[in-house]
C-alpha positions, -999 to 999 in steps of 0.1 A, spaced: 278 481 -123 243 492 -128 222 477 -154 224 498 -177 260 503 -180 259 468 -181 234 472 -214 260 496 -229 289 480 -225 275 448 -235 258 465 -271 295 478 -278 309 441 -275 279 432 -296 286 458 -323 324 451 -321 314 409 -331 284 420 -354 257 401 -336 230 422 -351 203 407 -332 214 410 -300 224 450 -306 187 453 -317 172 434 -284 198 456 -262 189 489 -278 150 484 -273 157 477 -239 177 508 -236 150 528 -257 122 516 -233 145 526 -201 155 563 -216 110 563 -221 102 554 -186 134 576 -175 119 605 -190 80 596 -183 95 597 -146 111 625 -151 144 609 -135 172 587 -136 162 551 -131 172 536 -104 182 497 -97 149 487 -91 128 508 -114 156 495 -139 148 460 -132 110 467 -131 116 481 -170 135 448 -184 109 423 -165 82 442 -185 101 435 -217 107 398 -208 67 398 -198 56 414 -233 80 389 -253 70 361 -234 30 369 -240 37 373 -279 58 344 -279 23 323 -263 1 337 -291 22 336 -317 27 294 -308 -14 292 -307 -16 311 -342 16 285 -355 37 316 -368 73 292 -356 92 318 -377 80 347 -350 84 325 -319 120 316 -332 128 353 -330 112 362 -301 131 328 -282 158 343 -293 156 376 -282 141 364 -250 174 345 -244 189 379 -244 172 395 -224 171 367 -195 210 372 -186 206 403 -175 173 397 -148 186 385 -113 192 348 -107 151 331 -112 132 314 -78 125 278 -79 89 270 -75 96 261 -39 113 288 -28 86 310 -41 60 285 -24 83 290 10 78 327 3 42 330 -7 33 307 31 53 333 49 31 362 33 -2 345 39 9 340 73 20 375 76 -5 393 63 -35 370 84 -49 362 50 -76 338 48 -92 335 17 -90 344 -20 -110 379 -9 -70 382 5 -59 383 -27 -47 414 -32 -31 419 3 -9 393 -1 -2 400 -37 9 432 -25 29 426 3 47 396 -19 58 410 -54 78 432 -36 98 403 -22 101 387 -57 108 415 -82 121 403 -112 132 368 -93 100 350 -104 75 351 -127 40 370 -119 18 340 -132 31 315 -110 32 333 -80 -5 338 -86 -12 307 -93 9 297 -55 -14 322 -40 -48 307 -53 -34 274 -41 -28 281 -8 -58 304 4 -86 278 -17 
């Protein structure tokens, strides 16, 4: 089942036990696939799918660091909330040290050196972890490792 059947059929049983919050957080999901669907000028597929919902997770997860430094606990309530939604549906998360094995393996494979390799290994490694780790701590493991 793709994700987005998985989406509908979850917002029905949502509607059917009038969780009003999680309808909402499934439909903007839904609303920002059926944009980048028709931005594309396509159906989405499985990854480009994926790639839509870890950009909602990223956004909410952002807000949800500003709104702690400016003390709004009623917005970062909601937005735990809705981020607790939303993480059931990305694919099972890397432990730091799996993404560490992974982020070695790149350097190695690319031949990078130093932090002007940046972007060559940041290239050839989000590929490999789409949506199974987050982007800030990979970068942080590639710093690490080519300093």
């Amino acid at each position: 089942m793709s994700l987005s059947d998985r989406l509908t059929e979850d917002m029905k049983l949502a509607m059917k036990n009038k969780e009003k919050k999680k309808v909402s957080v499934i439909r903007m999901v839904k609303s920002a696939m059926q944009n980048e669907s028709i931005k594309l000028g396509h159906e989405l597929t499985e990854d480009e799918e994926l790639t839509v919902l870890t950009r909602e997770v990223k956004q909410r997860k952002d807000s949800l660091l500003e709104f702690e430094k400016a003390g709004r606990d009623d917005l970062v309530q909601e937005l735990q909330a809705e981020l607790k939604v939303l993480e059931v549906y990305l694919p099972e998360q890397l432990s730091e040290e799996e993404v560490d094995a992974i982020v070695e393996e790149t350097i190695a494979e690319v031949g990078a050196t130093s932090k002007a390799d940046m972007g060559k290994v940041m290239g050839t490694l989000m590929p490999k972890v789409k949506g199974k780790a987050d982007g800030s701590m990979v970068n942080r493991l590639v710093q690490k490792h080519l300093s």
